[in-house]
TORDOLO-310172 format. One record per residue: residue in three letters; x negated, y, z negated of N, C-alpha, C in turn. Coordinates in Angstrom, 1 decimal. Layout:
- ALA:X:Y:Z:X:Y:Z:X:Y:Z
...
***
This chain:
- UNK:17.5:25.3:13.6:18.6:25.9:14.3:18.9:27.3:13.8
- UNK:19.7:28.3:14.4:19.5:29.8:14.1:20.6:29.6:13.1
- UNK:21.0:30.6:12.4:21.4:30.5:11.0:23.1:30.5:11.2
- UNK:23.3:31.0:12.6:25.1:31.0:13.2:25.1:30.1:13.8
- UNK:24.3:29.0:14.3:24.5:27.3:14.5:25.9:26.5:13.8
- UNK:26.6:25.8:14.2:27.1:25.3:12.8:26.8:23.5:13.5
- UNK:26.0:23.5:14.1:26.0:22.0:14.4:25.5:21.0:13.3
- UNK:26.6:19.4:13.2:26.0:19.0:12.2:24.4:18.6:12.6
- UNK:24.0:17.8:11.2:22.7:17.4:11.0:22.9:16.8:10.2
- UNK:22.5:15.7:9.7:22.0:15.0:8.1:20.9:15.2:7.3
- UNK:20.1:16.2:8.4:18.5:16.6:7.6:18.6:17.8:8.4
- UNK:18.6:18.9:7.2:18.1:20.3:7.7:17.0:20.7:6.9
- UNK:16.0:22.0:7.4:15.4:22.7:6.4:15.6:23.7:6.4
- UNK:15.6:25.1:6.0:15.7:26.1:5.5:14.6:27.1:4.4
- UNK:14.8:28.1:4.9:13.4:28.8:3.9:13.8:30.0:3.7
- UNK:13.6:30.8:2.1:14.2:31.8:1.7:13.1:32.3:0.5
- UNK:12.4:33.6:0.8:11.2:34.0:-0.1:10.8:33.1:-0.6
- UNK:9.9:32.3:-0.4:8.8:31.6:-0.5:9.5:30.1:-0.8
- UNK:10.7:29.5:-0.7:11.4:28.8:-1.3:11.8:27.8:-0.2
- UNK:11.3:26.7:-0.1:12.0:25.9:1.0:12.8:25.0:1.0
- UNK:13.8:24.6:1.5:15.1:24.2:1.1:14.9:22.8:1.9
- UNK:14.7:21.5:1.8:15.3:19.9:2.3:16.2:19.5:2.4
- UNK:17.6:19.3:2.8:18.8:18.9:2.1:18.8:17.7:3.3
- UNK:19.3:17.1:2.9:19.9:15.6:3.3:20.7:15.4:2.7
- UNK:21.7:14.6:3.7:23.3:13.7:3.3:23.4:12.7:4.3
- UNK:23.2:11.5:3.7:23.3:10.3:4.5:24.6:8.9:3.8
- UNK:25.7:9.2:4.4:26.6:8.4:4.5:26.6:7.5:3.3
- UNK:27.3:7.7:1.7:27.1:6.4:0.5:26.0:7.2:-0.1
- UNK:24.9:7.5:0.8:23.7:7.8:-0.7:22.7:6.7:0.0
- UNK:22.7:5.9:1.4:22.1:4.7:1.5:20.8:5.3:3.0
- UNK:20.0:4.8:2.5:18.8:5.5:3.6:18.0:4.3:4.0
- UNK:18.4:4.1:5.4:17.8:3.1:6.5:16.5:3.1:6.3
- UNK:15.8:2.1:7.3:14.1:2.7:7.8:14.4:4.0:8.6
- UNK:15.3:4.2:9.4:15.1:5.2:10.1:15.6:6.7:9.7
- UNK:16.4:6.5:8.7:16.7:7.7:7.5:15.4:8.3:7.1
- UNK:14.7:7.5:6.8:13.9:7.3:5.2:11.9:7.8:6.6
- UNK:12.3:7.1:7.8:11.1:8.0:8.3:11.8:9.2:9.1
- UNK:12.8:9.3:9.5:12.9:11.0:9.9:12.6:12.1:8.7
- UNK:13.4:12.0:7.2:13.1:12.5:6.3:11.7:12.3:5.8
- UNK:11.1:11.4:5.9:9.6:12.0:5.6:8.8:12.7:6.7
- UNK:9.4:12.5:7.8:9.0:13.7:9.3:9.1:15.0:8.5
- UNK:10.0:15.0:8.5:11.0:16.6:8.0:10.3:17.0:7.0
- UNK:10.0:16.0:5.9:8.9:16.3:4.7:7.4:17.2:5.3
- UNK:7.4:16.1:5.6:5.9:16.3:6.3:6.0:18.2:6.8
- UNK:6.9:18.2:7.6:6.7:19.6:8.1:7.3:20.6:7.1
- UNK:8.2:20.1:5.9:8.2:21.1:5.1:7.0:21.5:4.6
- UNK:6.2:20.8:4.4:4.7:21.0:3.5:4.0:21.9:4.6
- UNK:3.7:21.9:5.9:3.1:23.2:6.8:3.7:24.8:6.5
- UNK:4.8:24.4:5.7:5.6:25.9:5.8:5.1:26.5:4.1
- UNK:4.6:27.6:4.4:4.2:28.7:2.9:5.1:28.7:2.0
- UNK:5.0:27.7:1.1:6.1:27.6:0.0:5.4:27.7:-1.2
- UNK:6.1:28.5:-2.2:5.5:27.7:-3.3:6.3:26.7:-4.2
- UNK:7.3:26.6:-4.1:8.4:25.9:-4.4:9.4:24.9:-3.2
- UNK:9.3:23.8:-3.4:10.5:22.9:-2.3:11.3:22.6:-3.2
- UNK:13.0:22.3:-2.4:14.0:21.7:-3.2:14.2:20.7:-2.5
- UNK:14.1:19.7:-2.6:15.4:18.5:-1.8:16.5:18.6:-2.5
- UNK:17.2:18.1:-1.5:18.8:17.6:-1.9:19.2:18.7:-2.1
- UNK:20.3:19.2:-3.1:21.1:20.2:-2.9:22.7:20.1:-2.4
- UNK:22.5:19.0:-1.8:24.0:19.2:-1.6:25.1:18.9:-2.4
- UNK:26.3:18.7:-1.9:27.2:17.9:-3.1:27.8:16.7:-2.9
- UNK:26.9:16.0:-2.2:27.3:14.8:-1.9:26.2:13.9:-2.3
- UNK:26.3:12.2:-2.4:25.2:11.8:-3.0:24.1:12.1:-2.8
- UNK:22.5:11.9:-4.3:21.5:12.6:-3.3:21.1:11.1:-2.6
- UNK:21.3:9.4:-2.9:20.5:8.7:-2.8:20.7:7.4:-3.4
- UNK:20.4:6.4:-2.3:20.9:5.1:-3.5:20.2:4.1:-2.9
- UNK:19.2:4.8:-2.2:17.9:3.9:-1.4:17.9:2.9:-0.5
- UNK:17.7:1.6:-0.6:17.5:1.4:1.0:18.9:0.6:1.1
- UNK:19.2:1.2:2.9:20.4:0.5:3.4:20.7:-0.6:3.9
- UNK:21.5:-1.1:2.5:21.6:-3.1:2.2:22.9:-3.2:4.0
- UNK:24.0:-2.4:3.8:24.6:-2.7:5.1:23.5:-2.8:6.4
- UNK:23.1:-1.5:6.7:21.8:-2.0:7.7:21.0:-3.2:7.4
- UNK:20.5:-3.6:6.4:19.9:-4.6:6.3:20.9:-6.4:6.6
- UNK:21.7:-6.0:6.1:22.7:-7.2:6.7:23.2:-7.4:7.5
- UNK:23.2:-6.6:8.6:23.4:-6.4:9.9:22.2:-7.1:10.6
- UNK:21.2:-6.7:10.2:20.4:-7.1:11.0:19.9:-8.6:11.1
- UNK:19.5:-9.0:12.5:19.1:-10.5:12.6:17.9:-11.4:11.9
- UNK:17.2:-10.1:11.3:15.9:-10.5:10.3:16.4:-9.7:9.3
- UNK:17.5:-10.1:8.3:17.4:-8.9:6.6:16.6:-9.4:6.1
- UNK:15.5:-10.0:5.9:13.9:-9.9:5.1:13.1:-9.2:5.7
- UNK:13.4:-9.0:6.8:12.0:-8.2:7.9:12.2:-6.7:7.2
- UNK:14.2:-7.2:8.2:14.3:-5.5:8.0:14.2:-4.8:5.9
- UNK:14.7:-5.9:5.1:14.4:-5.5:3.4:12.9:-4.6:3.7
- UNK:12.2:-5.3:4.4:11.5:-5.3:4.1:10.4:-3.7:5.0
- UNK:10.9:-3.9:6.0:10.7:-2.6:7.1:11.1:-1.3:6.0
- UNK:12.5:-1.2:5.5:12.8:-0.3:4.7:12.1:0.1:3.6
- UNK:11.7:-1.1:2.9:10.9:-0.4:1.5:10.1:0.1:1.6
- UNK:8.9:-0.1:2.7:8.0:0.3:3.2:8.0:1.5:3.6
- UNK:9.3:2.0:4.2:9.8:3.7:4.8:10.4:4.4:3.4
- UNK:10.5:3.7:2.5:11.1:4.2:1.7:10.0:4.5:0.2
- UNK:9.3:3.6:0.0:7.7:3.7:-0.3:7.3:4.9:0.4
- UNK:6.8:5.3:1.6:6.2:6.2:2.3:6.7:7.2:1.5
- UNK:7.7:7.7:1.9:8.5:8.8:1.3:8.6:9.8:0.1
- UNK:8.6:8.4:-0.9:8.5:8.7:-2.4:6.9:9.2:-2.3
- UNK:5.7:8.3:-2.0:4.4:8.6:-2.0:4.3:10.1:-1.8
- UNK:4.9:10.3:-0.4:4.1:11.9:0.0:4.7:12.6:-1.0
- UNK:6.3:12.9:-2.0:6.5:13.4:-2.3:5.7:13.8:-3.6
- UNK:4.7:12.6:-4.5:4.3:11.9:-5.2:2.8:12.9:-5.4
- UNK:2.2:13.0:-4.3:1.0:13.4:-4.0:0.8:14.8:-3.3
- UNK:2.0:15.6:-3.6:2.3:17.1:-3.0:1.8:17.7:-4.4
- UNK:0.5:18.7:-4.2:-0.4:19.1:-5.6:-0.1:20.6:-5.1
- UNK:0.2:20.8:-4.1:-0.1:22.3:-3.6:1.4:23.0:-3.9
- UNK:2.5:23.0:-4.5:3.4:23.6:-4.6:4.7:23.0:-5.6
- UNK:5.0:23.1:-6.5:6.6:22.6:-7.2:7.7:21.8:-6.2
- UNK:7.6:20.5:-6.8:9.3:19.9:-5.8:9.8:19.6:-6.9
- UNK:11.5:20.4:-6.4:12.5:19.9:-7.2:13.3:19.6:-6.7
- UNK:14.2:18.0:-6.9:14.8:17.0:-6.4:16.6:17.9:-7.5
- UNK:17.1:18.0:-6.3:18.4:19.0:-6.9:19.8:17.7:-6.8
- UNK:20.3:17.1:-7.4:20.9:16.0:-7.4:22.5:16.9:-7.0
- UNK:23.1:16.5:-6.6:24.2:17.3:-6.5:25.7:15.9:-6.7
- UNK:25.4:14.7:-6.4:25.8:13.7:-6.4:25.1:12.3:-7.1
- UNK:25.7:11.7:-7.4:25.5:10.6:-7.8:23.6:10.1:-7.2
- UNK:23.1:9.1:-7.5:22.1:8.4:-7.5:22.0:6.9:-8.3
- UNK:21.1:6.1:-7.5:20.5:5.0:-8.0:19.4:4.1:-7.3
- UNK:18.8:3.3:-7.9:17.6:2.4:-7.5:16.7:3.5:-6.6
- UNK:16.6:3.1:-5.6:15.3:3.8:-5.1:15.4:5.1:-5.2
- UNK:16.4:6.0:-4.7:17.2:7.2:-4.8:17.0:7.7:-6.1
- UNK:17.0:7.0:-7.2:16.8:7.8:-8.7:14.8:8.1:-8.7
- UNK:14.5:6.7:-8.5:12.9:7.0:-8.4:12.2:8.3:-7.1
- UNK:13.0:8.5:-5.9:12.8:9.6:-5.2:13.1:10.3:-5.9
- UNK:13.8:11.1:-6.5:14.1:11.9:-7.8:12.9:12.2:-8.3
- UNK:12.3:10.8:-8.8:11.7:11.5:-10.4:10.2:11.7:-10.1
- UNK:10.1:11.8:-8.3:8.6:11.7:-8.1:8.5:13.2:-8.0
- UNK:9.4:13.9:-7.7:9.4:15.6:-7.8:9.3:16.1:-9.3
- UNK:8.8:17.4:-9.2:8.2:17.9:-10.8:9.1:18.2:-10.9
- UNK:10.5:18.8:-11.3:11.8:18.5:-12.0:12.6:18.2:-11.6
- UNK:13.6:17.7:-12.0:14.9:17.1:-11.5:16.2:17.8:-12.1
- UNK:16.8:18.7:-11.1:18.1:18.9:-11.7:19.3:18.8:-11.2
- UNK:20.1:17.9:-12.3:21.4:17.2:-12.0:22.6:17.9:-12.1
- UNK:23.5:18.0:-11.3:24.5:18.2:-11.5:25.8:17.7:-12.6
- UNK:26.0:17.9:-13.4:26.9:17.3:-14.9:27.5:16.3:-14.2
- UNK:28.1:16.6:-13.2:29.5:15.6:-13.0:28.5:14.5:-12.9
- UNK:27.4:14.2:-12.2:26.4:13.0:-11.6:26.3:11.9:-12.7
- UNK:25.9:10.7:-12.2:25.8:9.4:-12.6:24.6:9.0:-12.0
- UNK:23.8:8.8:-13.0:22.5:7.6:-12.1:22.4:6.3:-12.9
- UNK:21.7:6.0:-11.9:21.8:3.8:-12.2:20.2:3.9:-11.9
- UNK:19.1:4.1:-12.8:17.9:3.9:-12.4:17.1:2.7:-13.1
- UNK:17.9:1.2:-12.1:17.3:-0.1:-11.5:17.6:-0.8:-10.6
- UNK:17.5:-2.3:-11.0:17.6:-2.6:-9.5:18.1:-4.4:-9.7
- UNK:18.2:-4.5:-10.9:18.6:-5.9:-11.3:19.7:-6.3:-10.7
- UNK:20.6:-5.4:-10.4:21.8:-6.2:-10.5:21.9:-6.6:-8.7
- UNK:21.1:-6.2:-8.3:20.5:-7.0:-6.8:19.7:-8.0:-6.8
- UNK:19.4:-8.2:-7.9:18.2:-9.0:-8.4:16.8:-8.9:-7.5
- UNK:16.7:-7.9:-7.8:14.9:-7.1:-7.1:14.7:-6.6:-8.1
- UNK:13.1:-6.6:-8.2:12.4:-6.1:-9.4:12.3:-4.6:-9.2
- UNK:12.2:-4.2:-8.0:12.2:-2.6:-7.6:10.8:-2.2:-7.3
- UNK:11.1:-0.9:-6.5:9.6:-0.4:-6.1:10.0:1.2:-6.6
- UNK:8.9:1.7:-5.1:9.3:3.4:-5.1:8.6:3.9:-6.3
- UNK:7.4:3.2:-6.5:7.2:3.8:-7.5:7.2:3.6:-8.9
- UNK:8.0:3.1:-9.0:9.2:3.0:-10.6:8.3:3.0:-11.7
- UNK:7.3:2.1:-11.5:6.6:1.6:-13.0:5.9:2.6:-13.1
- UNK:5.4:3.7:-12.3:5.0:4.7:-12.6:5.8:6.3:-12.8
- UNK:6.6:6.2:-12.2:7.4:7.5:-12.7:8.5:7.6:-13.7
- UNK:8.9:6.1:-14.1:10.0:6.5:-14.8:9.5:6.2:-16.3
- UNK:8.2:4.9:-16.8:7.5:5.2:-17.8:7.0:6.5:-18.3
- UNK:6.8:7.4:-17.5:5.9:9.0:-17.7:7.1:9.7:-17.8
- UNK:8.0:9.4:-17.4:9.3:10.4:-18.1:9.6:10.3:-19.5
- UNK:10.1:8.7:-19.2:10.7:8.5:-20.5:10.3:7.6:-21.4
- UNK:9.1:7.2:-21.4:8.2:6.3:-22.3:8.5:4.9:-21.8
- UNK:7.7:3.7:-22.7:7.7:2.8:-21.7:8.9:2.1:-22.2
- UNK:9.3:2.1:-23.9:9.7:1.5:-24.2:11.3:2.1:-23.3
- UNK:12.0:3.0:-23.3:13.1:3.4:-22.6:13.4:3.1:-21.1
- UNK:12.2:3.0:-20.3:12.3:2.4:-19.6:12.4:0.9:-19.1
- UNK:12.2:0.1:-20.2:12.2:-1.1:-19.9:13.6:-1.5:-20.5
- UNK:14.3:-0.7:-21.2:16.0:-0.8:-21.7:16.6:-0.6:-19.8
- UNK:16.4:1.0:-19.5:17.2:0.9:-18.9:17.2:0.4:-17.5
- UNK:15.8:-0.4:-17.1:16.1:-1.3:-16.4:16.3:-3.2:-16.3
- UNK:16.1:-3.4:-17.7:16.7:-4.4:-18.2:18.5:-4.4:-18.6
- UNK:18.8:-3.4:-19.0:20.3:-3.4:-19.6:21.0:-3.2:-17.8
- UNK:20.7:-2.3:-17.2:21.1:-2.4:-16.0:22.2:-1.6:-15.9
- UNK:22.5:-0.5:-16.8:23.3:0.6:-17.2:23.6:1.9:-16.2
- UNK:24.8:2.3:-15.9:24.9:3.5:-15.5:24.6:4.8:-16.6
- UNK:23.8:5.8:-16.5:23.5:7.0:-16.9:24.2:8.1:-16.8
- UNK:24.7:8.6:-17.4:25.1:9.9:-17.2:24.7:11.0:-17.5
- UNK:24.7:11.7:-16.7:23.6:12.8:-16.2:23.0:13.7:-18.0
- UNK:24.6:13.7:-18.9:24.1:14.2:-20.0:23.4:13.4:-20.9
- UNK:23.5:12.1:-20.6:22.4:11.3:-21.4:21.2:11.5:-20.7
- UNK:20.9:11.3:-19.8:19.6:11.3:-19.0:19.2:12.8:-19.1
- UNK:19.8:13.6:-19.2:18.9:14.9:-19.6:18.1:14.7:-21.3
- UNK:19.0:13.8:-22.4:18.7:13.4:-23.7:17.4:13.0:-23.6
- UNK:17.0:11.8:-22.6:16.3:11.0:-22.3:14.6:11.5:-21.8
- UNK:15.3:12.6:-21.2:14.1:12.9:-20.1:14.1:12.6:-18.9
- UNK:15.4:12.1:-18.0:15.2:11.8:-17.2:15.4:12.5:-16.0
- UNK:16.2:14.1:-16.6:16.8:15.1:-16.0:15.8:16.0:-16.7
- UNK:15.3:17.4:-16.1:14.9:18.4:-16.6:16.3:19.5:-16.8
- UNK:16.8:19.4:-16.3:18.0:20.6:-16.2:19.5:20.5:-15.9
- UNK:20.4:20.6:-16.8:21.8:20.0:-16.3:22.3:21.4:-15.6
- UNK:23.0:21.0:-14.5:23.7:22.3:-13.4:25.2:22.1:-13.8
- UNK:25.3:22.7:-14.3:26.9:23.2:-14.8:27.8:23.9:-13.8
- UNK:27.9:23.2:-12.6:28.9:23.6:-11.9:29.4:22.7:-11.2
- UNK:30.9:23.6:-10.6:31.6:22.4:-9.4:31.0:22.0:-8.4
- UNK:31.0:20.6:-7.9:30.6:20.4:-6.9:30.0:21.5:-5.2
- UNK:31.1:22.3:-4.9:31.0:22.9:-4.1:30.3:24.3:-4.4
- UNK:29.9:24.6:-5.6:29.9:25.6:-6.1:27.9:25.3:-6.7
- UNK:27.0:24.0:-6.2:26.4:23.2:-6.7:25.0:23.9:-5.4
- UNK:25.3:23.8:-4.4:24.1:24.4:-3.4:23.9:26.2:-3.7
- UNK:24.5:26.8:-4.3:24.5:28.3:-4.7:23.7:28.8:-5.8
- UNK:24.2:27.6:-6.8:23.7:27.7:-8.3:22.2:27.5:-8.1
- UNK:21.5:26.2:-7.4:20.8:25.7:-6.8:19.8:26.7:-6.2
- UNK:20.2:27.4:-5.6:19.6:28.6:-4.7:19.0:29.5:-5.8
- UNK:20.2:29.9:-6.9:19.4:30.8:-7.8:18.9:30.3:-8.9
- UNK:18.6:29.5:-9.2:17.4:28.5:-10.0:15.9:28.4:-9.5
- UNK:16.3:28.2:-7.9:14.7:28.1:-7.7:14.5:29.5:-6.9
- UNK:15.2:30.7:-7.1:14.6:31.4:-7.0:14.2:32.5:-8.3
- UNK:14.5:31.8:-9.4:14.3:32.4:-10.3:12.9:31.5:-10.8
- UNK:12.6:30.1:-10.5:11.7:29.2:-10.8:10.1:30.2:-9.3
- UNK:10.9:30.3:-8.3:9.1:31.0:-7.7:9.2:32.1:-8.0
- UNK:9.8:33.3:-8.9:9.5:34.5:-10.0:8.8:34.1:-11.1
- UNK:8.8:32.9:-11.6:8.1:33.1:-13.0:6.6:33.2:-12.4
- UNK:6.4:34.0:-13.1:4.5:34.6:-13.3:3.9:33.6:-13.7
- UNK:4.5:32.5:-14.4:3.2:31.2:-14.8:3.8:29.9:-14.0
- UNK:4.3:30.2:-13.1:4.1:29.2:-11.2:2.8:28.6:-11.1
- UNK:2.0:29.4:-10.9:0.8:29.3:-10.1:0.2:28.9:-11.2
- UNK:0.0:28.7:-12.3:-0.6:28.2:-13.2:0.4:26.3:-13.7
- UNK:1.2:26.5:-13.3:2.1:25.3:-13.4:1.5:24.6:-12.5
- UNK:1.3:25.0:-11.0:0.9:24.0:-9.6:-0.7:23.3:-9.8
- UNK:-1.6:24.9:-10.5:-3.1:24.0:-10.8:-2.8:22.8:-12.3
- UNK:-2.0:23.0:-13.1:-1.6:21.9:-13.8:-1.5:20.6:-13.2
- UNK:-0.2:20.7:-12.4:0.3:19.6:-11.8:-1.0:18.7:-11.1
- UNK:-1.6:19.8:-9.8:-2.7:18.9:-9.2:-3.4:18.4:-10.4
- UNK:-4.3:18.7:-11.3:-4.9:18.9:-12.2:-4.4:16.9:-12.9
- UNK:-3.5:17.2:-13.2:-2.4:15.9:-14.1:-2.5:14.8:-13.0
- UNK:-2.3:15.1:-12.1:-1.8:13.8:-11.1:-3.5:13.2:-10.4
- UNK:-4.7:14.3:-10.6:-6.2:13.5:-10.6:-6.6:12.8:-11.5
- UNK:-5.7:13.2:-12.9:-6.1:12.7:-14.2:-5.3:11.1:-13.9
- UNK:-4.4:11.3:-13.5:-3.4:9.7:-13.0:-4.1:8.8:-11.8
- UNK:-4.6:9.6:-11.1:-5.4:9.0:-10.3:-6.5:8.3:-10.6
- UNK:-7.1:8.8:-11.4:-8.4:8.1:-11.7:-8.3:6.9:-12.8
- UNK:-7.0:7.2:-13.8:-6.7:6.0:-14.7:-5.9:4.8:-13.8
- UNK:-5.2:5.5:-12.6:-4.6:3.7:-11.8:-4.1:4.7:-10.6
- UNK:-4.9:4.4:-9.9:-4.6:5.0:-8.3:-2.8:4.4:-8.1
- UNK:-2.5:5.4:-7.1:-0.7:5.4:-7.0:-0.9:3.5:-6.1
- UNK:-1.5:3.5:-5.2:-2.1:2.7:-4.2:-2.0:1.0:-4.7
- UNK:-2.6:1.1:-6.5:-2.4:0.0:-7.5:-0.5:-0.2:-7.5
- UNK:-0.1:0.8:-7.9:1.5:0.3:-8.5:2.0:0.2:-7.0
- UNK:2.2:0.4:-6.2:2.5:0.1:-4.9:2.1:-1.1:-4.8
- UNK:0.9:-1.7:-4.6:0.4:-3.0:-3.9:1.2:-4.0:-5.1
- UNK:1.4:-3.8:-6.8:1.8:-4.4:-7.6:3.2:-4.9:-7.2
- UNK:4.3:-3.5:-6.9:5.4:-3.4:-6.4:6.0:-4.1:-5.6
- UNK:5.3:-3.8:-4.2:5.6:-4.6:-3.2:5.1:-6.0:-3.2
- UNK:4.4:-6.5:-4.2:3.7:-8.1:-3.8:5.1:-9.0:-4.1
- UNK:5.8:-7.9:-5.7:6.8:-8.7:-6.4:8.1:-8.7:-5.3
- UNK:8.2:-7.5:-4.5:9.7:-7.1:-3.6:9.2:-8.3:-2.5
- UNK:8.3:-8.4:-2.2:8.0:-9.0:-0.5:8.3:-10.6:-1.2
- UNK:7.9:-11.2:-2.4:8.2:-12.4:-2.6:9.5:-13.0:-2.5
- UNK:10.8:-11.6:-3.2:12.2:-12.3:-3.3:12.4:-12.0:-1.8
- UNK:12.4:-10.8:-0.6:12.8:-10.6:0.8:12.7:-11.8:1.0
- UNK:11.6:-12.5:1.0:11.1:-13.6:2.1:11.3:-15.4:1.6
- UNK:12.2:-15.0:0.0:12.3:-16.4:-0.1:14.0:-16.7:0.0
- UNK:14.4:-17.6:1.1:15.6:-17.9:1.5:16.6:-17.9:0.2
- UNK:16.4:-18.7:-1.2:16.7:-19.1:-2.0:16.6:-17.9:-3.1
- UNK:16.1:-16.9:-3.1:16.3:-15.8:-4.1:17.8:-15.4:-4.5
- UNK:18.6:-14.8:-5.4:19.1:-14.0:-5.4:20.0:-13.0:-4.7
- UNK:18.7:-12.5:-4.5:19.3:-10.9:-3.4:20.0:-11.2:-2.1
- UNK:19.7:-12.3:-1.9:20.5:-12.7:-0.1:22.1:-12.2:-0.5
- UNK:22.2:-13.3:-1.5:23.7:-13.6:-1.8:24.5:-12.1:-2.7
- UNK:23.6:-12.0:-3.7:24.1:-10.5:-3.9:24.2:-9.6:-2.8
- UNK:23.4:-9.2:-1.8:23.8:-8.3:-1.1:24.7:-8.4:0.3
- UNK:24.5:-9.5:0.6:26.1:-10.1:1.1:27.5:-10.3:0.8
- UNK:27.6:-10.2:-0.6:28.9:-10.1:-1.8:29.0:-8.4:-1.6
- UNK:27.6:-7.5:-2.2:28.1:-6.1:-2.2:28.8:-5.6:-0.7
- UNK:27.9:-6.3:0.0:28.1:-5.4:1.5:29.7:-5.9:2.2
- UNK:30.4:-6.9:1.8:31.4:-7.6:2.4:32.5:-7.1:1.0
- UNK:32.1:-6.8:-0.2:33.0:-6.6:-1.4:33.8:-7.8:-1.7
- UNK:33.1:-8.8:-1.9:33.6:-9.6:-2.6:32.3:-10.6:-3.7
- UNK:33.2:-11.8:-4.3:32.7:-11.9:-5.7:31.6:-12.7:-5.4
- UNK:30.1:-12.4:-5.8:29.1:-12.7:-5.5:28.6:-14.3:-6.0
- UNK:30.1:-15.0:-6.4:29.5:-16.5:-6.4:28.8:-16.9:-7.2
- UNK:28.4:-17.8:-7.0:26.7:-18.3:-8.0:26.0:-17.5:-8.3
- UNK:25.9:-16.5:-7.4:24.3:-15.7:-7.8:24.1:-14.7:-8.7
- UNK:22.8:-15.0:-9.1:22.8:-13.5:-10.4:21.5:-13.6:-10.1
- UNK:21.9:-12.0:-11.0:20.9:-10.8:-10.7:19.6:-11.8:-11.3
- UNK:18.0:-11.1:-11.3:17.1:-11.6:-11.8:17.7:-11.4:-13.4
- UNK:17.1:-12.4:-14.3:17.1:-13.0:-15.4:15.9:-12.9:-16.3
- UNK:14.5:-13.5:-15.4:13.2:-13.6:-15.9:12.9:-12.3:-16.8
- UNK:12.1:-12.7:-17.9:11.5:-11.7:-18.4:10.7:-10.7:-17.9
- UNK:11.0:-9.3:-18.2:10.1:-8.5:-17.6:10.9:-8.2:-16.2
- UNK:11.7:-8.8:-15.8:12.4:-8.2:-14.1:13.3:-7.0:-14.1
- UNK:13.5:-6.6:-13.5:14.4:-5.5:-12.9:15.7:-5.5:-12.1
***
């Protein structure tokens, strides 16, 4: 749209010296199948445009809280549809995952969790806004989690840290998670004051002279990951464990996400338990 437009949108892009801007805001932080494939449309065409730097997110509202349990309980198949979503939501993280030709930075401006934190941590830095809270698991739905996870959030923050903080099943705050590794950069400002600051970070990030020597790294690192466990492996891993609880009547997650989505007390059911789950 021309730049004196003011019509809404929930996915815009934007481009400013060499710098391309993604923002998205979708209602909670919660992204449908159909959220989750427009936004990787929009992706997709951000990548045609001469950037050497992308930002998602940016705004000051949540960045993300992954796939949408109300849509999914609405719907007349919620295992189809669990399951329609992870797969749009897998997509997503992937392309972000496998962009070698330019810097993504996932600009948190709001809150985050489960799949939403792992979209995050597939971009080469992540910078959070102070006020922000992330929740990066998935237990307390009792899903083991996808998006990725066993791969991006071990390479942040080692394996052992990762397996605390999706076992303990803890909210994060943004200044721990910078302690951790889970943040590259804490954004010290107000909310509204959060898309500005944002603007002059990554435009001070496509000035540094050792960019272009960052991006042959990056490609460089992510062939070296490819060839020790194709992305393709922790996906197929991922989804074998997610598609088992979707589809078994008796899991967990029915009843938990029927409790969260109606806000009331989730009864018998608990989160996974087993060793090793999420």
């Amino acid at each position: 749209l021309p730049p004196n437009r003011t019509t809404w949108s929930d996915i815009r892009y934007r481009q400013r010296d060499g710098i391309g801007f993604l923002s998205f805001s979708f209602p909670g932080g919660a992204m449908s199948t159909n959220h989750c494939r427009r936004l990787l449309a929009a992706y997709r065409y951000a990548l045609t445009r001469s950037t050497s730097v992308l930002v998602l997110g940016g705004a000051r509202d949540f960045f993300s809280n992954g796939i949408h349990l109300n849509v999914i309980e609405a719907s007349s198949d919620p295992a189809g549809e669990s399951w329609s979503n992870l797969i749009a939501m897998n997509d997503l993280v992937e392309a972000v995952l496998r962009t070698t030709d330019r810097l993504v930075v996932a600009a948190l401006g709001g809150n985050a969790a489960a799949g939403g934190v792992m979209l995050a941590l597939a971009a080469d830095e992540v910078w959070c806004r102070s006020g922000s809270v992330l929740n990066p698991h998935y237990r307390n739905m009792g899903l083991y989690g996808s998006e990725f996870w066993t791969y991006s959030l071990p390479r942040r923050v080692g394996a052992e840290t990762a397996e605390r903080l999706t076992s303990e099943a803890l909210p994060v705050s943004a200044a721990k998670a910078a302690r951790i590794g889970l943040v590259d950069r804490l954004v010290n400002a107000q909310a509204r004051e959060f898309t500005t600051e944002v603007e002059r970070l990554a435009a001070a990030l496509a000035d540094d002279p050792d960019l272009p020597r960052r991006i042959t790294a990056k490609a460089t690192a992510r062939h070296a990951d490819e060839l020790q466990r194709p992305l393709a492996e922790y996906r197929r891993t991922e989804l074998a464990r997610m598609r088992a609880i979707f589809f078994d009547p008796q899991a967990p997650y029915h009843a938990l996400r029927s409790a969260f989505v109606r806000k009331v007390p989730s009864g018998s059911a608990r989160p996974l338990a087993t060793e090793g789950a999420r």
